[in-house]
N, C-alpha and C positions, 0 to 999 in steps of 0.2 A: 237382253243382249246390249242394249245400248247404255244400263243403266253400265256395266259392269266395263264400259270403255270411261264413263265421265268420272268416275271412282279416281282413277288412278290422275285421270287431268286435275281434279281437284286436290289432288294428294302434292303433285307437281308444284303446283300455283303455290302453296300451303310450305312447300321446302325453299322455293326458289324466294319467299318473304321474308322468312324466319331470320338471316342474318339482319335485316332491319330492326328486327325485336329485339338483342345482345344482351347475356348480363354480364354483369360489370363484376370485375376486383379491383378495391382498394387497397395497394398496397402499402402501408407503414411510413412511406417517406411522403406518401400522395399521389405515388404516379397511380392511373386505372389503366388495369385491361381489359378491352372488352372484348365477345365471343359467346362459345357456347359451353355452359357448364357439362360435364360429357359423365364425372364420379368425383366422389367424395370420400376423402377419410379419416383420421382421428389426426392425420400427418401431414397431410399434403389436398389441396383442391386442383383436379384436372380440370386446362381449359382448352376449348380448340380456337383458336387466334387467327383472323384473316391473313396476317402477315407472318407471324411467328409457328404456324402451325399449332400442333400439339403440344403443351408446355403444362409442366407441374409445380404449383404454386405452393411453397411451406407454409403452415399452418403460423409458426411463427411470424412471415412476411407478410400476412394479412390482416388490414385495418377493420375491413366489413366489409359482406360481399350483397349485390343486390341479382334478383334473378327475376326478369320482366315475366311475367302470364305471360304462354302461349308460345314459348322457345322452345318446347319438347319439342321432339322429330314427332311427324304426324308417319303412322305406322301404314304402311298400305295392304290395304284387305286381302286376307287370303285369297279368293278368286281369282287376280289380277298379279298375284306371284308365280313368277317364272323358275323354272330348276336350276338355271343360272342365278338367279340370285337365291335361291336355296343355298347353293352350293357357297355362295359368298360368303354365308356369313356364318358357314362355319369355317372359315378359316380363321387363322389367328391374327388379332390385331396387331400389324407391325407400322403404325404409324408411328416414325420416330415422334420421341419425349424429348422436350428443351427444359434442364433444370434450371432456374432461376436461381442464382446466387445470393445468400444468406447474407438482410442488411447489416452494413459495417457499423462495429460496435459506434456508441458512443464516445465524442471527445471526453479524457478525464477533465474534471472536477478545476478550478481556477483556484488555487488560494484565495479565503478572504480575509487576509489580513486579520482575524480574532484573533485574541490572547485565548490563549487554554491555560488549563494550571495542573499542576498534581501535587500533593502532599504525600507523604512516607510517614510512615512511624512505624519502628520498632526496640520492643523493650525485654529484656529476661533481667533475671535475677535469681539468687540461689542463697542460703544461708543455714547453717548447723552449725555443733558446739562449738566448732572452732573456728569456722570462718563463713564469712559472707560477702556475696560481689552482687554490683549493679550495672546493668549496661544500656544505653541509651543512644538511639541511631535517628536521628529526625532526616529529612530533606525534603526541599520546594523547589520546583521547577516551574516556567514560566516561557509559553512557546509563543511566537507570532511570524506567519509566513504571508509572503507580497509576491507578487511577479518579479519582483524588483529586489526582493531583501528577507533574509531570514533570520530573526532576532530569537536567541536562545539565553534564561540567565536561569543558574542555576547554583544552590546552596546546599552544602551539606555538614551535619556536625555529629560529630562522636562523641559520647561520656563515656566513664569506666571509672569505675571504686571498688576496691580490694580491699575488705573490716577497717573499711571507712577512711581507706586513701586512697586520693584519687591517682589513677593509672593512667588515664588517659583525657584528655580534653582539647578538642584539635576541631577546628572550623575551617572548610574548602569554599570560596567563591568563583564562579567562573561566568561571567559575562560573554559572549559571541557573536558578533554581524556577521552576516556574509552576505555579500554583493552579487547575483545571482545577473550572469549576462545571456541574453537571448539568442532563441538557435544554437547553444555551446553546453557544454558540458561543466568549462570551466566556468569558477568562481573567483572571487577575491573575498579576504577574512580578513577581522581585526579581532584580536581576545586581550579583554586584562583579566588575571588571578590576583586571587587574595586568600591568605594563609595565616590560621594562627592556630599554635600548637604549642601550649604552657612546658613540655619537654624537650622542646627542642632549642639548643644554643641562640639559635636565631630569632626564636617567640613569633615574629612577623616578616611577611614576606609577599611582597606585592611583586607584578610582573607585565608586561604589556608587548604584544607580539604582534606582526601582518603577513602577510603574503599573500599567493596564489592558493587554491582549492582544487577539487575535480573528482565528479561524482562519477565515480567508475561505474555501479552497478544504481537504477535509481527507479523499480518498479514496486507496485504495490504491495507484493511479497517481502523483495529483498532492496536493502540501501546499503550500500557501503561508499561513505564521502572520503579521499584523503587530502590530508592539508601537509604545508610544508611552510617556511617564514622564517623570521629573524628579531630579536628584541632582547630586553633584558632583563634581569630581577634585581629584586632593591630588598635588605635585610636590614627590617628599622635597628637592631640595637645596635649592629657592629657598623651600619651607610657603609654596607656594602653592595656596591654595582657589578653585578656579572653576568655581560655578555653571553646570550646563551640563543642557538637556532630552534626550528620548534616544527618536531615531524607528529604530525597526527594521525589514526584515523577513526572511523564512528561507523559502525553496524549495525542497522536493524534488522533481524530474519522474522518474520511474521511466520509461525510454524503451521499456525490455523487459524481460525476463528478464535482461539481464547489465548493465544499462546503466543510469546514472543520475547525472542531471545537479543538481549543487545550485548556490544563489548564497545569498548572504547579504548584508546594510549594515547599517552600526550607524551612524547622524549623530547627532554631538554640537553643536547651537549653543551657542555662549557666550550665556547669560542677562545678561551683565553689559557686553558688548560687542558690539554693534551689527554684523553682518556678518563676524565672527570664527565660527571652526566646524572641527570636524575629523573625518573621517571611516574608519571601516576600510570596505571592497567585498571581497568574494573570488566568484568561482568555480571552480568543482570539475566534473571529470568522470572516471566510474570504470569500469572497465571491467573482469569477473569475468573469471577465469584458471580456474578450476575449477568442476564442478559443483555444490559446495554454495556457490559467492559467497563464500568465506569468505578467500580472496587474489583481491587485485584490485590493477590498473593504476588509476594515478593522475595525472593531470593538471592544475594549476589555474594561478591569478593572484591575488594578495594584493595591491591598493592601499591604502596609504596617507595620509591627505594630512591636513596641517597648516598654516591658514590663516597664522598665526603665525609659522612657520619662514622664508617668503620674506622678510621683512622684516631676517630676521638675517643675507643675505647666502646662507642655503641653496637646496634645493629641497624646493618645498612637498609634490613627490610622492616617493614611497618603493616603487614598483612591483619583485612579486617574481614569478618567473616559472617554476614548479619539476613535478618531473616526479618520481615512484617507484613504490612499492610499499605495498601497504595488507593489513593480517591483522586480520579482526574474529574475536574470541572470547568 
């Protein structure tokens, strides 16, 4: 008789210890909870919390967990169970659950100022009894991003021969700062272009523009920047100056992992003539060859158009339509 009254004293002593013993959760940022580990699952770690009660810890939120010997609930012996507590524990555990809220992603990544590069190339060709053409599409691009500034310069050139005359031979340069201010959306830009194009009246054509910017959309998926500014262009044969404004804008859509579509406008109005205006448009789409993205398929359309031109007898548009291969380094 007496042994089956010290049972349960000892069982007492043995419960009333047990929060001195606690295991711990590390959670991901540093903080610990400590308590009593109560279940476990593939998802989540249950703990009972002196302060927080009953709380369920995501498997993701957890650094390492430690669980001292000797936390189990010491079970008290049949003999010394009452039909009250029979009856307790079949009933259902409604100890409320406190979910812990899922740590806040990581701040993105800081520009580090590196240059990146990409090269293009693409070529076709075709030739039978009576004729043969060549076509020839190179471009380099050259990026470097700062907290402070984003330097973009970029070259592209066209060839074209038709049984052995040339059709086309036209070089675009375009250089790009933009001045990137803090807390804002808004930008400041500076761009000079450079133009040569053995078909056209002018051969050379240099240009220099500034304004304001403003990244409307600017997340890791989608970019869309528009620019807007003032400046002029210079045509080495005829030194001619003409005033001209300069509405932009530049799209990247990240479609997936291998995929990504851009477009780009640059419109130039003539300041000094009334519904005169000339424009470059491109789209691009690329498509990764390899696991690191680093060779990609390349698709696009280059228009050009020159208000000016139809009147000499030409055509105003200048549509290029090219297809290759891309290496960023």
């Amino acid at each position: 008789m007496t042994r089956i009254h010290i049972l349960p004293s000892i069982a007492a002593v043995l419960l009333v210890a047990a929060p001195a013993l606690a295991d711990s959760i590390t959670l991901v940022g540093g903080n610990v909870l400590t308590g009593k580990i109560v279940s476990e699952s593939d998802a989540a770690v249950v703990l009972d919390h002196a302060a927080l009660g009953r709380i369920s810890v995501a498997r993701a939120q957890i650094a390492s967990i430690e669980i001292t010997p000797g936390t189990a609930a010491v079970a008290v012996p049949p003999a010394a169970e009452t039909k009250a507590e029979t009856k307790a524990e079949t009933k259902p555990d409604t100890t409320p659950v406190a979910v812990l809220p899922a740590p806040a992603p990581p701040p993105p990544a800081k520009p580090d100022g590196k240059w990146r590069y990409s090269l293009s190339l693409g070529f076709t060709g075709s030739k039978n009894d009576t004729n043969s053409s060549k076509d020839l599409r190179t471009a380099f691009d050259a990026r470097s991003e700062t907290e402070q500034n984003r330097t973009t310069f970029g070259a592209e050139y066209y060839f074209k021969s038709t049984d052995g005359e040339n059709t086309d031979n036209n070089l675009l340069v375009r250089g790009l700062e933009e001045f990137l201010f803090k807390d804002t959306n808004w930008e400041g830009f500076v761009q000079g272009t450079y133009q040569y194009d053995e078909f056209q009246d002018w051969e050379q054509r240099a240009g220099a523009y500034a304004g304001p910017g403003y990244r409307l959309f600017d997340s890791d998926t989608f970019k869309l920047r528009l620019r807007g500014g003032a400046g002029a262009s210079y045509e080495f044969s005829s030194s001619t100056w003409t005033p001209e404004l300069l509405f932009a804008d530049e799209l990247i859509w990240k479609l997936n992992d291998r995929s990504v579509l851009r477009q780009g406008l640059e419109l130039y109005p003539d300041l000094e003539n009334s519904g005169e205006y000339r424009f470059v448009a491109r789209v691009d789409f690329e498509v990764a060859l390899t696991a690191k993205n680093d060779l990609k398929a390349t698709f696009g359309l280059r228009d050009e158009y020159d208000s000016y031109v139809e009147s000499d007898g030409g055509t105003s548009n200048d549509v290029k339509i090219y297809g290759g291969i891309k290496l960023d380094f």
